[in-house]
C-alpha positions, -999 to +999 in steps of 0.1 A: +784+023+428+756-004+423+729+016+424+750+037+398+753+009+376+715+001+382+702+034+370+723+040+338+715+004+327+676+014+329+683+047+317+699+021+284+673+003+288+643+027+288+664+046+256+664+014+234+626+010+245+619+042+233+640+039+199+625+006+193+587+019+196+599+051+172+611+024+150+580+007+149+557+036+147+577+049+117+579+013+100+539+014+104+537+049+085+562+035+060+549+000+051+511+004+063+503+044+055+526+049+026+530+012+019+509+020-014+530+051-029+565+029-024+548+004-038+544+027-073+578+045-066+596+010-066+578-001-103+587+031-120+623+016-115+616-008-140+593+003-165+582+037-180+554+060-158+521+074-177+523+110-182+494+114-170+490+097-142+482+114-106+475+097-077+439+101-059+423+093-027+393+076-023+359+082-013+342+056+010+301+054+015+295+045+053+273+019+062+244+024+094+274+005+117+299+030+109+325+005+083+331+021+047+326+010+020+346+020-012+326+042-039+362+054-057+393+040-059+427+039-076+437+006-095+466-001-103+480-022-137+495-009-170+493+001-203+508-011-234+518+011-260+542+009-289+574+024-310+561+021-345+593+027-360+606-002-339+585-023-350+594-049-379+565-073-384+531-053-371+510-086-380+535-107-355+531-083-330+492-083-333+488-118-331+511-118-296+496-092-278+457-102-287+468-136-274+474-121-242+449-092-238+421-080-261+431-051-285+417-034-311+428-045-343+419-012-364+435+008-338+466-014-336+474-014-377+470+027-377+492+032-348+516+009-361+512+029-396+525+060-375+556+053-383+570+091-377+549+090-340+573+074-310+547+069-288+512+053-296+489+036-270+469+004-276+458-012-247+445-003-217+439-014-180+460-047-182+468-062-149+503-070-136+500-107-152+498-101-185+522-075-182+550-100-175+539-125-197+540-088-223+576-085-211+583-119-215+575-123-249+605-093-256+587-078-286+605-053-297+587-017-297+564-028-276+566-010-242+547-012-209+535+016-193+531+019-152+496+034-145+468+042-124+430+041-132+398+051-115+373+025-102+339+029-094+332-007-073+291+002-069+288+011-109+258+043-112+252+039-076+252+073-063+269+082-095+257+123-100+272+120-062+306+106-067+313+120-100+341+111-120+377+121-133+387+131-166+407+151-186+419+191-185+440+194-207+462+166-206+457+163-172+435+137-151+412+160-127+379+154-108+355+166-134+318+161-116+304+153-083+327+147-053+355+141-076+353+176-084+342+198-056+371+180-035+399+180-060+427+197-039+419+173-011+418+141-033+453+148-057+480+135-039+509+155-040+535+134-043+571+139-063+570+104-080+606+101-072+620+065-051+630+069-015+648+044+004+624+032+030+651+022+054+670+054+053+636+072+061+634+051+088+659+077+106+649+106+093+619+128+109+610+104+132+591+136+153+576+150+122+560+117+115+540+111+145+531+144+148+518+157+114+493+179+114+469+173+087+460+208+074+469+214+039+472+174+033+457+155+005+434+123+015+406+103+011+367+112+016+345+097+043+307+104+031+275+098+046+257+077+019+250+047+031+250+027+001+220+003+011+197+032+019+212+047-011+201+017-037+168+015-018+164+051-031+174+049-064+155+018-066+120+034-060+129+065-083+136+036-114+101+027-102+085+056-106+105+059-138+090+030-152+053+038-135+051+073-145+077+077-178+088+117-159+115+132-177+136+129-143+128+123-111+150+123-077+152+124-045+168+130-008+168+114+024+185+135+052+187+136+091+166+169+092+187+177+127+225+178+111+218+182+078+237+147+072+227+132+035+220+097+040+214+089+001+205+111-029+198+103-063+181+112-096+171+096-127+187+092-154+219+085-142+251+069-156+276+045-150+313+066-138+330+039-154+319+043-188+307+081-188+323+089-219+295+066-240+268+086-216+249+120-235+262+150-220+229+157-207+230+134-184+265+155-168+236+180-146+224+170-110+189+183-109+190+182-072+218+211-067+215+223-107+179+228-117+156+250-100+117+239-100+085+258-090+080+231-064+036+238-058+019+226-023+044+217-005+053+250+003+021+253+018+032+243+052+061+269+053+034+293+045+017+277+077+041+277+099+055+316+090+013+322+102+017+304+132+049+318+138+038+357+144+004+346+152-017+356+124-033+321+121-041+292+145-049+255+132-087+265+141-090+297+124-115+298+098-118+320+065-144+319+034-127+302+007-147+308-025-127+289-044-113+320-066-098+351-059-081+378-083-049+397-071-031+425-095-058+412-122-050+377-122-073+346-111-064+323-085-083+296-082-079+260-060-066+231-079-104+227-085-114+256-090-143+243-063-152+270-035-150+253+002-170+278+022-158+284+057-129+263+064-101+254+094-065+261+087-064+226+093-086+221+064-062+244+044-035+213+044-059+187+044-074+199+010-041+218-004-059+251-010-043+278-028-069+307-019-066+295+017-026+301+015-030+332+002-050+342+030-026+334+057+002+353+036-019+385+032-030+382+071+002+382+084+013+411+055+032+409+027+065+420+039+064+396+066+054+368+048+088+380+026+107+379+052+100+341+060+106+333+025+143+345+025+149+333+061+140+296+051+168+299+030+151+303-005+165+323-030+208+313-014+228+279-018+220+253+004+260+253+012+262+218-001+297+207-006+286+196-039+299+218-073+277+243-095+246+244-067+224+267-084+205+299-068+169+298-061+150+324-083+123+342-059+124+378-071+089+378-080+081+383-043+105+413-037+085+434-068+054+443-049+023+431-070-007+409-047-004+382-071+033+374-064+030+370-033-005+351-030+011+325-059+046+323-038+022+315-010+014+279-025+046+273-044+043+288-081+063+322-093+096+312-075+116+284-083+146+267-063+164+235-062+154+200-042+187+209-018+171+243-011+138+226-008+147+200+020+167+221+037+138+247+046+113+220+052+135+205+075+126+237+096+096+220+105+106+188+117+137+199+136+122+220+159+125+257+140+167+256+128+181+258+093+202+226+088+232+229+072+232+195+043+262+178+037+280+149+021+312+146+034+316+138+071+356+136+074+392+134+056+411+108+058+448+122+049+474+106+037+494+108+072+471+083+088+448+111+109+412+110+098+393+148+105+361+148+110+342+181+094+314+197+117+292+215+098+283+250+114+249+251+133+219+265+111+204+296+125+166+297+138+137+305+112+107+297+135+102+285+173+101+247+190+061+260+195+052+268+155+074+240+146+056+214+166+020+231+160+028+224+120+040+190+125+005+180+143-007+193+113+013+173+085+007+141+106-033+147+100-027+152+066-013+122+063-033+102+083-065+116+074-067+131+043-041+121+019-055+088-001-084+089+023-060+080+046-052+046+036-013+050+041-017+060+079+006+035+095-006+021+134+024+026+151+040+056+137+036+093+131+043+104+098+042+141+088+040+146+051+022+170+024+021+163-015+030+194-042+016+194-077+033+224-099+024+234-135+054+235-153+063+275-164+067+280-204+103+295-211+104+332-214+077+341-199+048+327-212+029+315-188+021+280-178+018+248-203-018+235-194-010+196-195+028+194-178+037+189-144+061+188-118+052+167-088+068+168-056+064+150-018+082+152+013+075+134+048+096+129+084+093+105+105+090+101+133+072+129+134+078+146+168+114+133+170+122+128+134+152+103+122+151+112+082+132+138+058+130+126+026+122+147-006+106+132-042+098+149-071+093+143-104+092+164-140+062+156-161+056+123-152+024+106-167-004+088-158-012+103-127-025+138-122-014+145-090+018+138-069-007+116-044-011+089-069+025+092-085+045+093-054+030+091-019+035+050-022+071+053-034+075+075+002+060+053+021+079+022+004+111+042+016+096+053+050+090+014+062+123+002+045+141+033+066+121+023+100+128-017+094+162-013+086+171+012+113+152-003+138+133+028+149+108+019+180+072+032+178+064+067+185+026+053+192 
């Protein structure tokens, strides 16, 4: 009979245990998960909601130890607008409210004229103090109005990133950037209407701890680290200043995963204010805007050689300095002949006549067939909105002179994300990386998802890949400045692209504009980051060496200090 007692006491026992740790779990989803949305439920009791309000989640930055940081979130305040039929004395009315919060007097009076218009907003973004002090005052036609704002804490940082919300309609909706491209996952969905937390309490207890997240809205977990990200954007307002370019930007990405550490271009804008920013400004050139990117093509051209062994760093051709294909010229930058020269020397001097030479020698077709497989021509895949399509028919219509100018970057044009992706081929040991922003969801239940990007299919093998790289990191250390930026302890890889700028319509080439363009990895022969620069038209320097090899390496040293990589020699 004891033993009875015994075991339905710490059967009781073990129940209330296990009701008690429900309890708690489900009081953690209600005032910790959801704590925020009752929070809002609970003041629309009391005052009237914004019609256009809509909950959103956020998106964080993540710094190098793993801790977000917010780039957009939802504040919360209120609001005033005003009955003007309600009101007796608009002058009284003024004089209360501008005590209490600024407001526009013009804007005020005509509202306040509106006299057949029940509704008229005059104040925005007012925090919960002034609101009751508002209330308090008990003007009459005055009424307070719940609502919800985006912030942008880091201002432009990372701005044609992030994005912004505005309206549709007369509806609040992501609009640019991330805001936009993850919409569905950032709107919460969420009835507006008060629940009593403590009678949830008892209801779908089960449901609770078990959600599964699919189909939920959340927040946004990127992989801009916003230090790296300011360091960038801090050398491209350089170069801005240095070189006056029409735009410049650029890309820093773990060549491996594809992973986008920080991105930016120039001009930018502040999220917070877009609405006194020119619409130009509304197009990110690095997903948007295709380029004819020049020499830094060349080592793609290289490594597609290597690849089916129609070249070796020691082979040698005749460079005479011009050539004529389909009966067009090609000449070097300098139009100076080399004589008999290295692949090696190829890179080292950024010939055009010796690219062409390694496309022809391994054929036309197959030279093709490298172009489209390094992903040129197709969307990167970035989860970023309107990524434009590279444009590289030219080398699919047969004439010599397509295919020798594709060889050394003119004739086909595609975006920086295009760009960094295929020359990431070279670093990463021969794979297509697939880039990306977003890293993971945090939803609304409390569950955070991370998002694994697919693996990126094989262009070229570890041999051509590593053969290349030797060859980028004697470029750098030998022939680009005169080899004044070769750094003691580390191996750089890196090549320089200087573009002529195509005339619209078919026109040729303007003789005196520009487009120059760099990329580097490093370490070389285990790389952490690849990171892409260009710039449109920039001035006082005539080639991409003297406008932007120093604003790489500036980045490079920052990258190694502050990531403490060790020496790879």
């Amino acid at each position: 009979m004891k033993s009875n007692f015994v075991l339905r006491a710490r059967l009781l026992s073990a129940l209330f245990i296990l009701a008690a740790l429900l309890l708690a779990s489900r009081l953690y989803f209600v005032q910790i998960v959801h704590g925020a949305e009752y929070r809002r439920n609970a003041s629309a009791q009391y005052s009237q909601p914004s019609h256009d309000t809509e909950a959103r989640g956020d998106i964080f930055f993540t710094k190098k130890d793993g801790s977000p940081v917010a780039a957009a979130v939802q504040e919360e305040g209120w609001r005033i607008a005003i009955a003007p039929k309600d009101i007796s004395d608009p002058a009284v009315v003024y004089e209360t409210l501008a005590a209490l919060t600024p407001i526009d007097r013009t804007r005020f009076f005509a509202s306040a004229a509106k006299q057949d218009d029940p509704y008229e907003e005059i104040a925005f973004r007012v925090t919960d103090a002034v609101a009751t002090k508002i209330r308090a005052a008990k003007l009459s036609g005055v009424i307070p109005v719940r609502d919800e704002w985006r912030y942008y804490p880091a201002g432009s940082l990372a701005s044609h990133t992030i994005g912004f919300v505005g309206y549709q309609g007369d509806r609040k909706v992501g609009v640019y950037g991330l805001e936009r491209q993850w919409q569905d996952t950032l709107l919460k969905s969420s009835s507006g209407l008060y629940v009593n937390p403590f009678a949830e309490l008892f209801t779908s207890i089960g449901s609770a701890l078990t959600t599964d997240p699919a189909g939920e809205s959340g927040s946004l977990i990127t992989s801009i680290e916003p230090s790296v990200e300011q360091k960038l954007e801090d050398v491209l307002q350089g170069v801005m200043r240095t070189n006056t370019p029409k735009e410049a930007g650029g890309i820093i990405m773990d060549p491996k995963t594809g992973e986008i550490i920080a991105l930016g271009a120039k001009p930018d804008f502040d999220p917070n204010t877009y609405n006194i920013s020119s619409p130009a400004v509304f197009t990110n050139p690095l997903v948007e805007n295709v380029y004819e990117m020049g020499s830094i093509m060349k080592p793609l051209t290289v490594a597609a050689g290597l690849d089916v062994g129609a070249i070796t760093p020691q082979m040698t051709y005749n460079d005479k300095g011009c050539i004529e294909r389909s009966g067009k010229t090609i000449c070097n930058y300098d139009g100076k002949a080399r004589g008999v020269v290295s692949m090696q020397e190829v890179l080292n001097q950024s010939l055009n006549t010796g690219a062409t030479f390694i496309a022809e020698t391994m054929g036309r077709n197959v030279f093709g067939e490298y172009v489209h497989a390094y992903g040129l021509g197709e969307k990167s895949g970035v989860d970023l909105p309107s990524e434009a399509r590279g444009i590289i028919h030219s080398i699919d219509r047969g004439y010599d002179v397509d295919y020798a100018s594709a060889s050394f970057g003119q004739g086909i044009a595609v975006t920086p994300m295009e760009m960094i992706r295929a020359l990431s081929v070279l670093g990463n040991g021969g794979t297509l990386p697939p880039p990306h922003v977003v890293t993971g969801i945090r939803f609304e239940s409390g569950i955070t998802r991370a998002i694994e990007p697919t693996a990126g299919a094989r262009v070229i093998s570890e041999e051509s890949a590593a053969t290349v790289t030797a060859m980028l990191v004697k470029v750098f250390d030998n022939a680009l400045l005169g080899g004044v930026l070769k750094q003691e302890h580390y191996s750089i890889a890196a090549k320089t692209g200087t573009a002529q700028i195509a005339i619209p319509g078919g026109g040729g080439y303007y003789a005196d504009r520009y487009l120059h363009s760099f990329f580097g990895y490093f370490p070389a022969y285990d790389p952490k980051f690849i990171v892409f620069l260009f710039a449109v038209e920039p001035h006082g320097a005539e080639f991409a060496s003297a406008s932007l090899a120093r604003p790489f390496l500036d980045i490079a040293k920052y990258l190694i200090n502050y990531y403490d990589i060790p020496p790879d020699r």
